[in-house]
C-alpha positions, 0 to 999 in steps of 0.5 A: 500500500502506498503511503498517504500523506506528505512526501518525505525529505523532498524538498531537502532532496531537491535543495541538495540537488540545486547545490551539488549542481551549482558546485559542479557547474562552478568547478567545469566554469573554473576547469574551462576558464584555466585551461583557457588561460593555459592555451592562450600561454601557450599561443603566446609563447609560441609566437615568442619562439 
């Protein structure tokens, strides 16, 4: 029998769901910027030689 009433820990479960996705998405911007900066080092000393 399903349970009645009031759902469990679901709105704990999608707030937590909201950050974990904040966080990841704030690490990719952060891997993609670094590597931007890496490349264009890179570029730029390779214009040098």
């Amino acid at each position: 029998m399903p349970k009645k009433g009031r759902e469990k820990n679901t709105a704990n479960k999608a707030k937590h769901s909201k950050l974990i996705a904040q966080k990841k998405n704030k690490i990719k911007t952060k891997e993609a910027e670094r590597k931007a900066r890496l490349k264009a080092i890179v570029e730029k000393s390779k214009t040098k030689k």
